[in-house]
C-alpha positions as CSV (number, residue, x, y, z in Angstrom):
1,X,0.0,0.0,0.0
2,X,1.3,3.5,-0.8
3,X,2.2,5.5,1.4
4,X,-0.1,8.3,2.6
5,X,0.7,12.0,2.0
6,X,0.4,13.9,5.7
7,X,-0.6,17.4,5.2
8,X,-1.6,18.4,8.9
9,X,1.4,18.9,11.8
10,X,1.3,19.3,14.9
11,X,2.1,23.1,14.5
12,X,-0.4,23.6,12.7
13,X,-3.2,21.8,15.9
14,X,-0.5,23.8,18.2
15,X,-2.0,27.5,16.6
16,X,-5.5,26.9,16.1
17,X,-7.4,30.0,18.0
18,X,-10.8,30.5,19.2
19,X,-11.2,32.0,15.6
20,X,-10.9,28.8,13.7
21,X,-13.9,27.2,15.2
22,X,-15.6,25.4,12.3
23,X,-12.8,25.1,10.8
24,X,-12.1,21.7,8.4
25,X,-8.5,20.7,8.4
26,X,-7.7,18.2,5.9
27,X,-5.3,15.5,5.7
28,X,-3.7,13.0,3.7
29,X,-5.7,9.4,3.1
30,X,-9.0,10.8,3.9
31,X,-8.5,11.8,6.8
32,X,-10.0,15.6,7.7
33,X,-10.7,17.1,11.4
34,X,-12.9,19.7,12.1
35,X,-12.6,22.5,14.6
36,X,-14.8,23.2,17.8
37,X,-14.3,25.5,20.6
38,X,-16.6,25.1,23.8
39,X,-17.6,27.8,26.1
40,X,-14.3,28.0,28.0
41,X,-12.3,28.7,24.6
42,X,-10.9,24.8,24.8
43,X,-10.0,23.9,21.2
44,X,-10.3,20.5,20.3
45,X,-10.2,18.7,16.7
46,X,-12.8,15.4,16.0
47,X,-10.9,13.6,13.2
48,X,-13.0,11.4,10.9
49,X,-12.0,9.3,8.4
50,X,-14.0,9.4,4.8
51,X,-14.2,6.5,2.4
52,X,-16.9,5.1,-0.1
53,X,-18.0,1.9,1.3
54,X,-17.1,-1.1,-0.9
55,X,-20.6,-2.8,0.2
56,X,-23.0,-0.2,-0.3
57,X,-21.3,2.1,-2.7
58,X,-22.1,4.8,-0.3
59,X,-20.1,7.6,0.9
60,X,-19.0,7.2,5.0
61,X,-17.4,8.8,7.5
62,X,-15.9,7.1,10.7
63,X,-14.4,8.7,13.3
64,X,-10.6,8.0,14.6
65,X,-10.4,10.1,17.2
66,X,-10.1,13.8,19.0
67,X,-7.2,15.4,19.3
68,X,-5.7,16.4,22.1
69,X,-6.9,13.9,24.0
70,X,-5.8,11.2,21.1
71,X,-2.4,12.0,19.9
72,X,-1.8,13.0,15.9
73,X,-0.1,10.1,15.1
74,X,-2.7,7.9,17.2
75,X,-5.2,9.0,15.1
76,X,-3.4,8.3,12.0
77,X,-3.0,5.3,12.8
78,X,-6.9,4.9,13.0
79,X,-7.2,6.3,9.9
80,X,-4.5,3.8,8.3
81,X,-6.5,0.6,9.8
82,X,-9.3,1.8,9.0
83,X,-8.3,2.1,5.3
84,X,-6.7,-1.1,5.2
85,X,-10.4,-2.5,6.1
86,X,-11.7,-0.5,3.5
87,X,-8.9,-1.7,0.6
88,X,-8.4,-5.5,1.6
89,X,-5.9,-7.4,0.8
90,X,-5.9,-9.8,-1.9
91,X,-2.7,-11.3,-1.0
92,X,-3.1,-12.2,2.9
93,X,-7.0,-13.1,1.5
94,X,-8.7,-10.4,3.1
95,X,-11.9,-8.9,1.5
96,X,-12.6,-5.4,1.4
97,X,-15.5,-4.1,3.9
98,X,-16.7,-1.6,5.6
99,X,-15.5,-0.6,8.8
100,X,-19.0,0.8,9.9
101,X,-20.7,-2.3,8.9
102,X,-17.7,-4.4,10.1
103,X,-18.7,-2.8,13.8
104,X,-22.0,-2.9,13.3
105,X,-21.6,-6.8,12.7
106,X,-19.2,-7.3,15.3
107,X,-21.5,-5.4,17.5
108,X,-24.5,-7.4,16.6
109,X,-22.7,-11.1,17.1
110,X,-21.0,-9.6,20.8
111,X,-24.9,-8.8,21.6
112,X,-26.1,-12.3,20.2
113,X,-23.1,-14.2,22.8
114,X,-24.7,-11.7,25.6
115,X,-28.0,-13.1,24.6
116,X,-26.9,-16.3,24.1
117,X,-24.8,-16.6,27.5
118,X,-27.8,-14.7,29.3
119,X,-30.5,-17.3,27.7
120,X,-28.3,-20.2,28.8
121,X,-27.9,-18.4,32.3
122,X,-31.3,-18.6,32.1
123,X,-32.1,-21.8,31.4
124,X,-29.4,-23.1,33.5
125,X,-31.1,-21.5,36.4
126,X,-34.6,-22.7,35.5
127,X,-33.2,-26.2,35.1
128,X,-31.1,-25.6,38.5
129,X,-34.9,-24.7,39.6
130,X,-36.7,-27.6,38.5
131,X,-34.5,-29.8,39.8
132,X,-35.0,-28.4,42.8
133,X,-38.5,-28.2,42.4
134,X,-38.2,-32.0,41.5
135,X,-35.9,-33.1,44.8
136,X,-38.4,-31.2,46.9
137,X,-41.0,-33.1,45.3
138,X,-39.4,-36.4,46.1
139,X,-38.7,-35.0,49.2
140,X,-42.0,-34.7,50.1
141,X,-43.4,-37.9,48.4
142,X,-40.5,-39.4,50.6
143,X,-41.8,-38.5,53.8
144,X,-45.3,-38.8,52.7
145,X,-44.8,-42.9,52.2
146,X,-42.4,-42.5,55.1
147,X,-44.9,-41.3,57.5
148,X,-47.7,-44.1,55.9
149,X,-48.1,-46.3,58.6
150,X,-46.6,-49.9,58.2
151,X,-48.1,-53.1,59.3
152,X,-46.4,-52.8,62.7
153,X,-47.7,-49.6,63.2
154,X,-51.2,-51.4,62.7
155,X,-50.5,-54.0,64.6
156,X,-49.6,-51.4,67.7
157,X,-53.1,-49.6,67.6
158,X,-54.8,-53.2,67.0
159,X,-53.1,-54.3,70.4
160,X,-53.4,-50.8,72.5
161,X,-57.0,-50.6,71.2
162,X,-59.0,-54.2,70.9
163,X,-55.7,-56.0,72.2
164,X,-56.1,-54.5,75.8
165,X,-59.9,-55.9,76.0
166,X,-58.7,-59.5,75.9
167,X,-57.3,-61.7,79.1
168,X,-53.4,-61.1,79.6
169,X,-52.6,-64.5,78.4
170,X,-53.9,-64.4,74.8
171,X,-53.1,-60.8,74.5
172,X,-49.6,-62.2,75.0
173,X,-50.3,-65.1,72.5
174,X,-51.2,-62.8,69.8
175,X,-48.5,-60.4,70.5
176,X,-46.2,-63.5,70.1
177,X,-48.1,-64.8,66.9
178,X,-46.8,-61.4,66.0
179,X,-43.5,-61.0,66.8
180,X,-42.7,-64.2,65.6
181,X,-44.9,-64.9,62.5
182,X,-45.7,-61.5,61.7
183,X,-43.6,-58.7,61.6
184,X,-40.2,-60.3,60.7
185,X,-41.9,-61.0,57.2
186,X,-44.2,-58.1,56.5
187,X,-44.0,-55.7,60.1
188,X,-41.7,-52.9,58.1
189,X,-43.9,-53.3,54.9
190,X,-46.2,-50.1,54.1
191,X,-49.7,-51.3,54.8
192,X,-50.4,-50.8,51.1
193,X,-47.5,-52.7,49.9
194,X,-47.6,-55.5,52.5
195,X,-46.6,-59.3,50.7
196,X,-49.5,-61.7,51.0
197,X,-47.0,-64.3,49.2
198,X,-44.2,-64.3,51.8
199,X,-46.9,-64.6,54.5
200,X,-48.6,-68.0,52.7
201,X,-44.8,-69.1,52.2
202,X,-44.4,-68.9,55.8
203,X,-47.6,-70.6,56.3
204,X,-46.6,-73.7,54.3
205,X,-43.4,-74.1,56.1
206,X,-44.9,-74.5,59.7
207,X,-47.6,-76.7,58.2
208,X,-44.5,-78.8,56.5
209,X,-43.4,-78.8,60.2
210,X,-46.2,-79.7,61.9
211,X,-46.7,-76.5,63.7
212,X,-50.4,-76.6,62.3
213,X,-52.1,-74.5,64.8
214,X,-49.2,-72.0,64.7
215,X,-49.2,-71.7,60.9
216,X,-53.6,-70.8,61.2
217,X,-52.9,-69.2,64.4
218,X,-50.7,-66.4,62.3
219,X,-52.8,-66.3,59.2
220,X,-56.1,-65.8,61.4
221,X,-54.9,-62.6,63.6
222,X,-53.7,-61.2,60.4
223,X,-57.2,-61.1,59.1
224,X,-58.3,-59.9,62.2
225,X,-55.8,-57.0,62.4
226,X,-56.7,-55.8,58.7
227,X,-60.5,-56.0,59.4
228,X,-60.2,-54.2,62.2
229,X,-58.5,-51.6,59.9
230,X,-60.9,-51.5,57.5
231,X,-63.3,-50.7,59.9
232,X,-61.8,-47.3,61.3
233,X,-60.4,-46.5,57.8
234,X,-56.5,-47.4,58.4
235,X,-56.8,-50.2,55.6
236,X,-57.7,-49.9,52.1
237,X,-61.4,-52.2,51.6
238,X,-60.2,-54.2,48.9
239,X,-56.7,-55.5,50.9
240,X,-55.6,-58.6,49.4
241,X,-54.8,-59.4,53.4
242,X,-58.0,-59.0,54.8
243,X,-60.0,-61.6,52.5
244,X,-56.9,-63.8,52.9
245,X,-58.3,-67.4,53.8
246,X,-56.7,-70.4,55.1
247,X,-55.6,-72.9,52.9
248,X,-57.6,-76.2,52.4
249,X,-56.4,-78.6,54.7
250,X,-54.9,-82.0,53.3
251,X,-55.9,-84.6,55.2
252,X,-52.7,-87.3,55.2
253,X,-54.4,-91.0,56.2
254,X,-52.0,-93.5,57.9
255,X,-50.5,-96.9,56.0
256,X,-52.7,-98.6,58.7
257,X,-56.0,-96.7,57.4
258,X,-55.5,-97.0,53.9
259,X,-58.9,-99.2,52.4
260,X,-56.7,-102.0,51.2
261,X,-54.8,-102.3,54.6
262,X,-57.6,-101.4,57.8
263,X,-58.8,-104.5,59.8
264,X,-61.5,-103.3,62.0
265,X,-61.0,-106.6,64.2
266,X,-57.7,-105.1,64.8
267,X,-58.4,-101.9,65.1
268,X,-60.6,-102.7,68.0
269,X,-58.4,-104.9,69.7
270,X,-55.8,-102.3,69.7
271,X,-57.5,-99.7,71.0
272,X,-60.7,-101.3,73.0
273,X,-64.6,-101.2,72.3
274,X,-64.5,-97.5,73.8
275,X,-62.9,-96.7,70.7
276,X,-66.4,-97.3,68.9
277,X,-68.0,-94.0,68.2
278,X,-65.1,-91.8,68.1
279,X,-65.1,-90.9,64.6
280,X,-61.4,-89.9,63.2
281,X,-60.0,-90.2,66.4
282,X,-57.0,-92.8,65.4
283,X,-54.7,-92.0,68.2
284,X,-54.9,-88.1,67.6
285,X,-54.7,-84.8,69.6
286,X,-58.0,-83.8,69.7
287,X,-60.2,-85.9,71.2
288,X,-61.8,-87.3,74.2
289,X,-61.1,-89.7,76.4
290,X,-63.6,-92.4,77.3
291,X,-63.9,-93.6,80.8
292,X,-62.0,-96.6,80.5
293,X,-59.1,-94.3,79.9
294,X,-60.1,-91.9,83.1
295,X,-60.5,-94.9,85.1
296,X,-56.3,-95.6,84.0
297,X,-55.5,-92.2,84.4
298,X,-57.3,-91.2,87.5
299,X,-56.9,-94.5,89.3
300,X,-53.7,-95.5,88.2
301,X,-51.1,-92.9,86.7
302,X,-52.0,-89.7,88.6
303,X,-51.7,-91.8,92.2
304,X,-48.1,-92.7,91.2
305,X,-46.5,-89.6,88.6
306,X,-43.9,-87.4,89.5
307,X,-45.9,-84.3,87.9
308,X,-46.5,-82.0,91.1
309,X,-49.8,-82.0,92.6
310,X,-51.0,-78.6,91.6
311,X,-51.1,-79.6,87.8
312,X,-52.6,-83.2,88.6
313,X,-55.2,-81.0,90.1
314,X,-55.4,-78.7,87.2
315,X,-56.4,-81.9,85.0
316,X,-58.8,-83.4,87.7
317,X,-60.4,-80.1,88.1
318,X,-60.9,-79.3,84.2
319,X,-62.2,-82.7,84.0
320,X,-64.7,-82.2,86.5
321,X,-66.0,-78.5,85.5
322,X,-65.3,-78.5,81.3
323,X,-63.3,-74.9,81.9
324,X,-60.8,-74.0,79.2
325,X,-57.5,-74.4,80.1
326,X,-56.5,-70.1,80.4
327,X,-59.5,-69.6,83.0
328,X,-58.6,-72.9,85.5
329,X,-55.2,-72.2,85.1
330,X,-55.8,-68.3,86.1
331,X,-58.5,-69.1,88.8
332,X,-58.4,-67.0,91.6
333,X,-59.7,-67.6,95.2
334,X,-62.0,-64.3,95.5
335,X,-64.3,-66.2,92.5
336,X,-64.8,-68.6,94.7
337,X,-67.5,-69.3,97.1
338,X,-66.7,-73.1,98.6
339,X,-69.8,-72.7,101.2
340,X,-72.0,-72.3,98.1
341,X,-70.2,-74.9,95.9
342,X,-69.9,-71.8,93.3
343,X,-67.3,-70.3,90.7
344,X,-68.1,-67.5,89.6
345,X,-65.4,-66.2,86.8
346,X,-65.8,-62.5,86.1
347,X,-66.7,-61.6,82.1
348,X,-63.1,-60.2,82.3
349,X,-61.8,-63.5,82.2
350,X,-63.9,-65.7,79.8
351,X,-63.8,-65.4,75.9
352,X,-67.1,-64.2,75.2
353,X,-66.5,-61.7,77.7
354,X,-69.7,-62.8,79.9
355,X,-70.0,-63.6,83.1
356,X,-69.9,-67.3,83.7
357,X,-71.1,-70.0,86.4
358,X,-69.7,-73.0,87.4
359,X,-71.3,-75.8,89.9
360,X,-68.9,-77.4,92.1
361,X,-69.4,-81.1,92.4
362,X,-68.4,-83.7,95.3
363,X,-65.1,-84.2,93.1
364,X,-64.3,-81.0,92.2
365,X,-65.0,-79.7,95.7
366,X,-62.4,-82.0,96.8
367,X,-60.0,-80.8,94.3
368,X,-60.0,-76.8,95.5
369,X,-60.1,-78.1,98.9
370,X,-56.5,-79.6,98.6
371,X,-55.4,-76.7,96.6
372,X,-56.8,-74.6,99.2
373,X,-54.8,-76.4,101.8
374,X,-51.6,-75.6,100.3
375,X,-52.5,-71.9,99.7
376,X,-49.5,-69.2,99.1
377,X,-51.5,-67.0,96.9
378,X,-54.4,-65.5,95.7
379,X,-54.4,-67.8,92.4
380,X,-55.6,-71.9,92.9
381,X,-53.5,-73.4,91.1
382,X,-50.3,-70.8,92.2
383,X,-46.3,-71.0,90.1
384,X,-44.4,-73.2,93.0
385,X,-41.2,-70.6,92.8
386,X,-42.5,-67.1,91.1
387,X,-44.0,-64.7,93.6
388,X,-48.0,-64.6,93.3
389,X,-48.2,-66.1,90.1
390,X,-50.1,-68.5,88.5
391,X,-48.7,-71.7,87.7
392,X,-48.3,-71.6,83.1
393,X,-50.2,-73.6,81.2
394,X,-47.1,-74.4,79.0
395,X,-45.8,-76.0,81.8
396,X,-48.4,-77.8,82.8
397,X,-49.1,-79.4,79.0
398,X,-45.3,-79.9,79.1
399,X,-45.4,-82.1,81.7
400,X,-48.6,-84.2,80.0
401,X,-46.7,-84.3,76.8
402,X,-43.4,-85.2,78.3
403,X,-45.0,-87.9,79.9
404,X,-46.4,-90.0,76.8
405,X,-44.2,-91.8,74.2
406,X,-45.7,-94.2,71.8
407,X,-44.1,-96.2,68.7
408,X,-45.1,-95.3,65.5
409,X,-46.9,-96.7,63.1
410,X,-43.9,-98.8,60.5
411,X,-40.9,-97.3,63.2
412,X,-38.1,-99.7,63.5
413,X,-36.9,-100.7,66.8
414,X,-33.6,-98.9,65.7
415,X,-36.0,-95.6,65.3
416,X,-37.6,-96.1,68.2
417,X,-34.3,-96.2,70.5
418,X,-33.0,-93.2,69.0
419,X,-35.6,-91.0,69.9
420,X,-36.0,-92.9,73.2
421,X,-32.4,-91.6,74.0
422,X,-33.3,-88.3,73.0
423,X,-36.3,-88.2,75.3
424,X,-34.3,-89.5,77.9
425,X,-32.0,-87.0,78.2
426,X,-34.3,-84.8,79.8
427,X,-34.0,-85.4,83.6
428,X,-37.7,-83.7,84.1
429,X,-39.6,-86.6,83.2
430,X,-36.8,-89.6,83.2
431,X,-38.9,-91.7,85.1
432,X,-42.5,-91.1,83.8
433,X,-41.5,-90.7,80.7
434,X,-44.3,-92.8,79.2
435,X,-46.9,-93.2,82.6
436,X,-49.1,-91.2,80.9
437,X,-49.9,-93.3,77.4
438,X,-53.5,-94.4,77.0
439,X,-54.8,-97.5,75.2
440,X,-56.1,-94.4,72.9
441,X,-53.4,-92.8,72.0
442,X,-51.6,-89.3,72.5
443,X,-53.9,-86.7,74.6
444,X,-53.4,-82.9,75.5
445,X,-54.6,-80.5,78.1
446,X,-56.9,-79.3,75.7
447,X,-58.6,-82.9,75.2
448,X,-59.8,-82.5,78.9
449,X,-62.6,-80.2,77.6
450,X,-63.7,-82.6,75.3
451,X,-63.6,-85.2,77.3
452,X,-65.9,-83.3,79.9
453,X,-68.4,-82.8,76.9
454,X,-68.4,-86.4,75.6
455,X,-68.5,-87.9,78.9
456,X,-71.8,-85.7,79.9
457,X,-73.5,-86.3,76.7
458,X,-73.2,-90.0,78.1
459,X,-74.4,-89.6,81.7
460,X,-77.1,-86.8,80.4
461,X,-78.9,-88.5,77.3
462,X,-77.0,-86.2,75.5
463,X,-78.3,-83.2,77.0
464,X,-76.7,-80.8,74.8
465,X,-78.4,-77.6,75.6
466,X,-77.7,-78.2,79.2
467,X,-73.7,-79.0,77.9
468,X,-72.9,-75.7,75.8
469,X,-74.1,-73.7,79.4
470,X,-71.7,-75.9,81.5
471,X,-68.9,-75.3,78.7
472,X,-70.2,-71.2,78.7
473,X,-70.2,-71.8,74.6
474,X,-71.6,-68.2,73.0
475,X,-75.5,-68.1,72.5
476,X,-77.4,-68.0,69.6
477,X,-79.2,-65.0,68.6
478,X,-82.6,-64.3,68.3
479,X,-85.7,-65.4,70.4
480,X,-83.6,-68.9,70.6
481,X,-81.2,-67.5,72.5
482,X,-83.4,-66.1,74.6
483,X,-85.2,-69.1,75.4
484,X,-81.8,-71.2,76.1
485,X,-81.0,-68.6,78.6
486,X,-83.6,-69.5,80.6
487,X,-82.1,-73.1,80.9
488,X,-82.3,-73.9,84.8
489,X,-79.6,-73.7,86.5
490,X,-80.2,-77.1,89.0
491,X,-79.8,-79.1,85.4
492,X,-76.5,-77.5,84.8
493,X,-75.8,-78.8,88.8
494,X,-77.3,-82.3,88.6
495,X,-75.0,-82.3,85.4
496,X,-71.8,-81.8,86.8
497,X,-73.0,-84.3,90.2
498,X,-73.4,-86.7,87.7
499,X,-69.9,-85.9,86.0
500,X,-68.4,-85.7,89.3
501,X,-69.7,-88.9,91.1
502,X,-68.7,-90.5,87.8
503,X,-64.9,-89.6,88.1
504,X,-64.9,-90.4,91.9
505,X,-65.6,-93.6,90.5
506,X,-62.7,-93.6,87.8
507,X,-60.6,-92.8,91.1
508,X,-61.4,-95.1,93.1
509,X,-60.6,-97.7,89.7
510,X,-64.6,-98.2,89.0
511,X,-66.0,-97.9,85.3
512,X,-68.9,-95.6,86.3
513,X,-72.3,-96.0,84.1
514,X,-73.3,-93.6,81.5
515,X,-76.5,-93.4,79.8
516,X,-77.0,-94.8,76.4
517,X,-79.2,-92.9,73.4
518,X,-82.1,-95.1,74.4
519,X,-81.4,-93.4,78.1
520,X,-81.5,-96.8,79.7
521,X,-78.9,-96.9,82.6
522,X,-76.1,-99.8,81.7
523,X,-73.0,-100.3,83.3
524,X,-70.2,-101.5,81.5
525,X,-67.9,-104.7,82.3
């Protein structure tokens, strides 16, 4: 590029006057400066360069600077960069432009990366803000399903609620149903969410071990617990829990009872003629004892076991009253009225939560009198060690089951000794470890019950309106009910004289009669 022609110096700026305002000064390479003078007499000079704008066509003007504050040679320098933009250069590549349009683009794209970094500041900090938005919804949900109660929780307000209305003991049975069953597979479970499946898995193993009564036990107070939900609005209607029901039962038959293998002849011999009429009763818990049995037990193997005397009195009294195991076994002596051969348990202490009545016979008279002669608390049948307590009823079906051992059906004498020594081993029962067998078979504390029901359907001519009273069963509704209320109270008496004078016999090693279904008096050889 040639080089430009300067026709301004700085001698010339240097002697400008107050005179020369509006003057234009003129220098080389379009460059011209034009002269003002403000109110003070301050000369300055605004330099601009001219050019014709080789994208328009149009004639421009661009400033470069004001002298003095921008030095001569600054402002030529302006002027030269300015008119290289203008010119280009081929050689380096460079197109020709215009400087005002060059700023005016470089201008425009500096305010579109402004815009541009502002609209991603801003979107940045409405994502930043939705996420929050978003963690403080989870947040919430969170502690929303955290603060839903779980099936412990419901379990809690079942127990503290309906759970204090029932006797200590099976409060304490269904709170150990639950701790044991219950909440280890579904107790930290929302009550929403909470697994049906695992609870029917662990239903199936304890039938698989023969823990039968545990496995419906579990399963049933479930149920109960949901429905009692339902009912104040803590459990969803439709809860796959609360319609839950148990299982069909699979009956298993024994090699002895299959059809191709049962000899009745040897049935009967095994097991005696009382065994006729006990349906299903092959040797089972469950059932009742027939007084050929009582006469063994209450003649023969009560007189001479090591069990203590307070629970060989539990079983003679049961037998003699038909109570359920929880009330004898929680009897106190302020229900009792001996002078008026009364009990009178309090509806706080039976399951139907009414007030019950029960007749005290010759025989079970005699009972409370020897527990009453060994009195050391307020309870009958008193713990021998723990302070005014009653004596457990684990313990004393403990010492009823620890007491009976029986072959099984197909066991080989090997099997047999095996779990002979294991039952030996437990110094508890050593010596009575089988006293307490019966021709029929394996029987629990709870078969006392029924025994006291079968046995007075003998001796009343099946009487079984008289029965349910002395067993307090829960009355049918309606004007039924009403009329079975009124059943007398001497039948309910002459009931249990009969039961009673009927066990003195089996005491004293007599088969007592019984009444037949034709009601004609027989006695038995």
């Amino acid at each position: 590029m040639a080089k430009t022609e300067n026709l301004i110096g700085t001698t010339t700026l240097t002697k400008l006057k107050p005179a020369n305002k509006g003057d234009l000064l003129k220098d080389g390479g379009g460059l011209r400066g034009q002269v003002y003078v403000d109110s003070s007499d301050k000369i300055t000079v605004v330099f601009t360069y001219s050019y014709r704008s080789p994208e328009t066509g149009r004639q421009r003007e661009k400033g470069c600077g004001v002298y003095p504050a921008v030095s001569l040679s600054a402002i030529r320098d302006e002027r030269d960069r300015l008119r290289g933009i203008v010119r280009g250069d081929i050689t380096k590549g460079v197109a020709k432009a215009d400087p005002l349009e060059q700023e005016r683009r470089e201008r425009e794209a500096i305010q579109a990366e402004q815009q541009e970094a502002e609209r991603i500041k801003r979107q940045a900090e409405a994502d930043a803000l939705a996420v929050q938005h978003q963690q403080e919804a989870e947040r919430k949900a969170a502690e929303q399903v955290a603060a839903e109660p779980t099936m412990q929780d419901l379990f809690e307000q079942w127990d503290a609620n309906y759970g204090a209305t029932l006797a200590t003991d099976w409060r304490e049975t269904r709170r150990s149903n639950w701790r044991c069953h219950v909440a280890p597979l579904v107790g930290k479970q929302k009550i929403k969410s909470a697994s049906k499946s695992v609870l029917m898995a662990h239903y199936d193993s304890l039938m698989k071990a023969g823990k039968a009564k545990t496995a419906k036990d579990a399963l049933a107070l479930v149920r109960q617990v949901m429905k009692w939900g339902i009912q104040r609005g803590l459990v969803p209607e439709n809860h796959p829990l609360a319609t839950m029901e148990l299982p069909e039962a699979v009956r298993t038959v024994k090699t002895t009872q299959m059809a191709e293998n049962f000899s009745a002849a040897e049935y009967v011999a095994k097991h005696g003629l009382d065994a006729i009429g006990e349906d299903a009763e092959d040797g089972k818990a469950g059932r009742a004892l027939p007084f050929s049995e009582l006469v063994d037990l209450l003649s023969n193997k009560l007189t001479v076991g090591t069990q203590s005397e307070t629970g060989k009195c539990v079983i003679r009294f049961m037998l003699a009253t038909g109570v359920r195991a929880s009330q004898a076994l929680k009897l106190r002596w302020d229900w009792v009225l001996l002078e008026h051969r009364v009990i009178i348990f309090p509806a706080g202490s039976m399951k139907a939560k009414k007030m019950h009545h029960v007749h005290l016979s010759d025989y079970a008279l005699g009972v409370l009198k020897q527990m009453n002669a060994i009195r050391i608390n307020d309870f009958v049948f008193p713990a021998p060690k723990k302070a005014n307590a009653a004596v457990l009823r684990s313990n004393v079906g403990n010492d009823i089951a620890s007491r009976q051992f029986y072959s099984a059906d197909d066991e080989t004498e090997v099997a047999y000794q095996a779990r002979l020594a294991e039952r030996m081993t437990c110094r508890r029962t050593r010596a009575d470890f089988e006293l307490y067998n019966l021709s029929g078979g394996k029987w629990t504390l709870y078969d006392l019950r029924r025994t006291t029901a079968t046995r007075l359907c003998e001796l009343t001519g099946s009487d079984w309106e008289t029965i349910e009273k002395v067993l307090a069963h829960a009355e049918p509704h309606g004007v039924t009910g009403r009329y079975v209320r009124l059943s007398k109270w001497e039948d309910r008496c002459n009931a249990l004289n009969l039961l009673g004078a009927a066990l003195a016999e089996c005491a004293a090693g007599v088969l007592p009669n019984r009444v037949d279904d034709n009601v004609v008096q027989l006695r038995r050889a």
